[in-house]
C-alpha positions as a Markdown table, in Angstrom:
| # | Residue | x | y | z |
|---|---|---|---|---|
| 1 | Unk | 19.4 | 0.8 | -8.2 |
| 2 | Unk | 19.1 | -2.4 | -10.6 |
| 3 | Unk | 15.8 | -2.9 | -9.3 |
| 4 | Unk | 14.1 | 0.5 | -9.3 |
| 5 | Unk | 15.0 | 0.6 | -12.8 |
| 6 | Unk | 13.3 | -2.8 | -13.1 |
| 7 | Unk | 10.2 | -1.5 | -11.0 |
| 8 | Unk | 10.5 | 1.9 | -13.8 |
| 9 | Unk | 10.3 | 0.1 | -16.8 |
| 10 | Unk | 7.8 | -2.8 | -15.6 |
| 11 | Unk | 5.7 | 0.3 | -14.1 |
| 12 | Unk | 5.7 | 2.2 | -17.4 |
| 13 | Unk | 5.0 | -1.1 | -19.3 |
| 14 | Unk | 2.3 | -1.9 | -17.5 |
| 15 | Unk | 0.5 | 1.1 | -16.8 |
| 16 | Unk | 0.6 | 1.8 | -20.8 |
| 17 | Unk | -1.0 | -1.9 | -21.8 |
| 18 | Unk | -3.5 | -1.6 | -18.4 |
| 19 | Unk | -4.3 | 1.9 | -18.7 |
| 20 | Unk | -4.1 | 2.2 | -14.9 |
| 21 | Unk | -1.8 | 5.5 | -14.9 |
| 22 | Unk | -1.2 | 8.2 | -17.6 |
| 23 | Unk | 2.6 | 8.7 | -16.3 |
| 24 | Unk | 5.2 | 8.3 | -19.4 |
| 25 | Unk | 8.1 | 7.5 | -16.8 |
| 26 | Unk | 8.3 | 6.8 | -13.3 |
| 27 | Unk | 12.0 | 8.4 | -11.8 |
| 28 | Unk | 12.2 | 6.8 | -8.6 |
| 29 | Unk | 15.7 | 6.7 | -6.6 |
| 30 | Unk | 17.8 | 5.3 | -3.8 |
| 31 | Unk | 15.7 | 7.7 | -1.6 |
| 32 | Unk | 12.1 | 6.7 | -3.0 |
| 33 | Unk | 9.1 | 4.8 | -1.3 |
| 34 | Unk | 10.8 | 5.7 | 2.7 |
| 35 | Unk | 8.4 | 4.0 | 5.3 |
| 36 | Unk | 7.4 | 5.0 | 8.8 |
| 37 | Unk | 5.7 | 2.0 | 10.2 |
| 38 | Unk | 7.8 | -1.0 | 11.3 |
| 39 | Unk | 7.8 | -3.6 | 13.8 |
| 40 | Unk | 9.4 | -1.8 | 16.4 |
| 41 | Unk | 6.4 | 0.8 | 16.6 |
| 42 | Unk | 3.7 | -0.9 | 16.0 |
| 43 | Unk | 2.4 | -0.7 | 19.3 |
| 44 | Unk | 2.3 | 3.3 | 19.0 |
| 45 | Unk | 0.1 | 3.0 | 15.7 |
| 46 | Unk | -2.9 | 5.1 | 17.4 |
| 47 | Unk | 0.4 | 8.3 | 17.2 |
| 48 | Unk | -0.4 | 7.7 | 13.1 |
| 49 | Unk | -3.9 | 8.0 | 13.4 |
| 50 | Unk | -5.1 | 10.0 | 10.4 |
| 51 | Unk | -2.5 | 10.0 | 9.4 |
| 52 | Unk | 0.0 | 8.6 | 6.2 |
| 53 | Unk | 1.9 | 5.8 | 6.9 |
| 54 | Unk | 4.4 | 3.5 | 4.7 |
| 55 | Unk | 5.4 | -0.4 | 5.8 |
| 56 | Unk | 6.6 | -3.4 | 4.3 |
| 57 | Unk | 4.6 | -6.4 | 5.3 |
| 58 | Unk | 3.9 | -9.4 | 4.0 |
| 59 | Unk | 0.3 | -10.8 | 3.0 |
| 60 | Unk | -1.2 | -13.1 | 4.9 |
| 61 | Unk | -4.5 | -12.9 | 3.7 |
| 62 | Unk | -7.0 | -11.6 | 1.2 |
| 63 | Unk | -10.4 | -10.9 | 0.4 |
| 64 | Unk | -12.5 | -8.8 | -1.4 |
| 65 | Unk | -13.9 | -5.2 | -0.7 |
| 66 | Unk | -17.6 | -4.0 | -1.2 |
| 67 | Unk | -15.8 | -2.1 | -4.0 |
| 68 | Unk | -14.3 | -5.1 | -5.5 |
| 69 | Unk | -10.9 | -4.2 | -4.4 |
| 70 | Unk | -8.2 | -6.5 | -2.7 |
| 71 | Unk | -8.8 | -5.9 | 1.0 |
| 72 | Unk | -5.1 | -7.4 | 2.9 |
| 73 | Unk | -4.5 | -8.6 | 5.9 |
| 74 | Unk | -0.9 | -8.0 | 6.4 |
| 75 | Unk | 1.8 | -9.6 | 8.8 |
| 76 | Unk | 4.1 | -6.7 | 10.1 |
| 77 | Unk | 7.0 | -8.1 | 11.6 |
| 78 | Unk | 6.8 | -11.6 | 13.5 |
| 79 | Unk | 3.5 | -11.3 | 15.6 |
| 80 | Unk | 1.5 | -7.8 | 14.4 |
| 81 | Unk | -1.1 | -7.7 | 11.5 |
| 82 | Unk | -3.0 | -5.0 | 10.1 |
| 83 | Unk | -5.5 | -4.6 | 8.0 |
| 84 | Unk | -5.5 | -2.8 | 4.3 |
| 85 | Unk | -7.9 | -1.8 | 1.6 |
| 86 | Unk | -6.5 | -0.8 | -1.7 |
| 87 | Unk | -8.1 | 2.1 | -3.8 |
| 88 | Unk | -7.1 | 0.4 | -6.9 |
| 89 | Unk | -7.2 | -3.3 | -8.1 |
| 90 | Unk | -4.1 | -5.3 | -7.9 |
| 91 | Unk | -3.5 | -8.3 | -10.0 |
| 92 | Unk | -0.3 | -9.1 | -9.6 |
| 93 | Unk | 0.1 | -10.1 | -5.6 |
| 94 | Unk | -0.9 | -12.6 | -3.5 |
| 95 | Unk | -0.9 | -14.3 | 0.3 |
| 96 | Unk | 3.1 | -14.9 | 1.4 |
| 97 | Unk | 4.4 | -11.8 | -0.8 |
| 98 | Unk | 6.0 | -8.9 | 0.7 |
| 99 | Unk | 4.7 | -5.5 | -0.5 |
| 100 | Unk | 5.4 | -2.1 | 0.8 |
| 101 | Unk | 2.3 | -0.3 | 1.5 |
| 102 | Unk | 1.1 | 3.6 | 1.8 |
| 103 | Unk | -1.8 | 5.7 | 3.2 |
| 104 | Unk | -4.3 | 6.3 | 5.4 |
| 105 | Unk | -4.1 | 5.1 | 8.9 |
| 106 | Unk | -8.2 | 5.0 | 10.2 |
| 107 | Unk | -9.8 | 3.4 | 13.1 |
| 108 | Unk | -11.7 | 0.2 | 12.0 |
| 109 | Unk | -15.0 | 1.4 | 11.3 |
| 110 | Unk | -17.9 | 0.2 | 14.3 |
| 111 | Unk | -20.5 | -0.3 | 11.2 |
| 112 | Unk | -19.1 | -2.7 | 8.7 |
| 113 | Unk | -20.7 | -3.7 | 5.8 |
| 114 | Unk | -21.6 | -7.3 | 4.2 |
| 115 | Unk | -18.5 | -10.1 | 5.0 |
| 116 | Unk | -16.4 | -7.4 | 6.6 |
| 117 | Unk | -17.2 | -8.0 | 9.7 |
| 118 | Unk | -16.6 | -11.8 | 9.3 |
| 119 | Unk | -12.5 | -11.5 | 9.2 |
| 120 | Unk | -11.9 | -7.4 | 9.5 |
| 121 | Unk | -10.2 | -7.4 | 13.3 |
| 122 | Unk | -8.3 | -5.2 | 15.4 |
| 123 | Unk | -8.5 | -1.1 | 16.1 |
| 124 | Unk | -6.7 | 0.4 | 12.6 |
| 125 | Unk | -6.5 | -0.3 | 9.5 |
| 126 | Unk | -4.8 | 1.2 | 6.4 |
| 127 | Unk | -7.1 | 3.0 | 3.2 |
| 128 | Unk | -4.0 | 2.3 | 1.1 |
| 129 | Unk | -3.1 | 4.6 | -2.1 |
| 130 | Unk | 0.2 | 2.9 | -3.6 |
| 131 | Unk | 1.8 | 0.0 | -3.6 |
| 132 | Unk | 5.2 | -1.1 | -4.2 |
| 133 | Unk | 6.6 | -4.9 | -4.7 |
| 134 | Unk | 10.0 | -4.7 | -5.5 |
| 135 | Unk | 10.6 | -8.6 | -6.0 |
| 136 | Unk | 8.1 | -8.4 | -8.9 |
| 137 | Unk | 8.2 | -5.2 | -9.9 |
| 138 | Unk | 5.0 | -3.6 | -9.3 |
| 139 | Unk | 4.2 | -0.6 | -8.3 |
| 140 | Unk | 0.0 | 0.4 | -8.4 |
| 141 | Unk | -1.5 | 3.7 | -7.2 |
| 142 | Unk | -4.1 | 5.5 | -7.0 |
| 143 | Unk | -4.4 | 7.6 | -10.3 |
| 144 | Unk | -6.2 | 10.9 | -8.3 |
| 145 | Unk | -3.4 | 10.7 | -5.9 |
| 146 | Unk | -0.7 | 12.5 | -8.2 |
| 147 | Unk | 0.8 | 14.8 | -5.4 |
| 148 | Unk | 1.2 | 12.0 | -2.6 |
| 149 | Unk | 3.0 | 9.8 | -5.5 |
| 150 | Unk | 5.2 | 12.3 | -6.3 |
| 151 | Unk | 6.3 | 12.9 | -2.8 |
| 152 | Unk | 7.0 | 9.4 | -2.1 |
| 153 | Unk | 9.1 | 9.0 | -5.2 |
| 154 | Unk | 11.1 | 12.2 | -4.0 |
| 155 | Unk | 11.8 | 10.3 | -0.5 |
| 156 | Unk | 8.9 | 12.0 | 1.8 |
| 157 | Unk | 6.5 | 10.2 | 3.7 |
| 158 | Unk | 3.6 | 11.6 | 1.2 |
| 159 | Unk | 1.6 | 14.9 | 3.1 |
| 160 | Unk | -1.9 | 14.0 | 3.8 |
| 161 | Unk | -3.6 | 17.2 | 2.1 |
């Protein structure tokens, strides 16, 4: 509990001075930010397609999006990566820390654009809409994205309409 009021405050701090988020408080719980993805089904991601997802992973690597976005390579587990764009800028993470991601499970697109297609591998990857690092007490999402924020605070996996 300790550290969700950490995440609250930081959140709230930070969004005010940034300007990211108009939210006054952030009332997260015990119950808040659930996940669905984990190592152990993994290998079933193409059940998720098009759908939300939420998973902790750690970042393995990062680059840069056409939209000048952090674009994650991220270590699920010991052996699976997956691949995550963020719809919002990110200035506090980096390679080797552990984040827990949500949103939009897609196939890897067949036309990629500029570098992409240099490191983006594999069949999915996630359009991600929030972030949450609970070690430094960050949590970034997508300002349109009110609804599915709200949701994940209350403990759901966040609907994707």
């Amino acid at each position: 509990m300790k550290k969700i009021l950490s995440i609250s405050i930081i959140t709230f701090l930070s969004l005010n001075i940034l300007g990211q988020n108009s939210i006054a408080t952030i009332n997260a719980s015990d119950k808040s930010f659930p996940t669905n993805i984990n190592e152990r089904n993994i290998e079933n991601l193409k059940d998720f397609e098009g759908k939300v997802v939420a998973f902790d992973a750690i970042i393995a690597q990062s680059e840069i999006s056409r939209n000048n976005t952090p674009f994650y390579k991220l270590k699920i587990g010991t052996k699976s990566y997956l691949w995550a764009v963020l719809m919002f800028k990110n200035e506090t993470n980096s390679i080797g820390d552990t984040i827990r991601i949500v949103g939009y499970l897609n196939p890897i697109p067949t036309q990629l654009n500029g570098n992409e297609s240099e490191y983006l591998d594999g069949k999915f990857m996630v359009i991600a809409f929030g972030l949450v690092d609970f070690k430094n007490s960050n949590f970034l999402f997508l300002e349109g994205a009110g609804k599915q924020k709200q949701e994940w605070l209350d403990g759901k996996i966040p609907s994707s309409k």
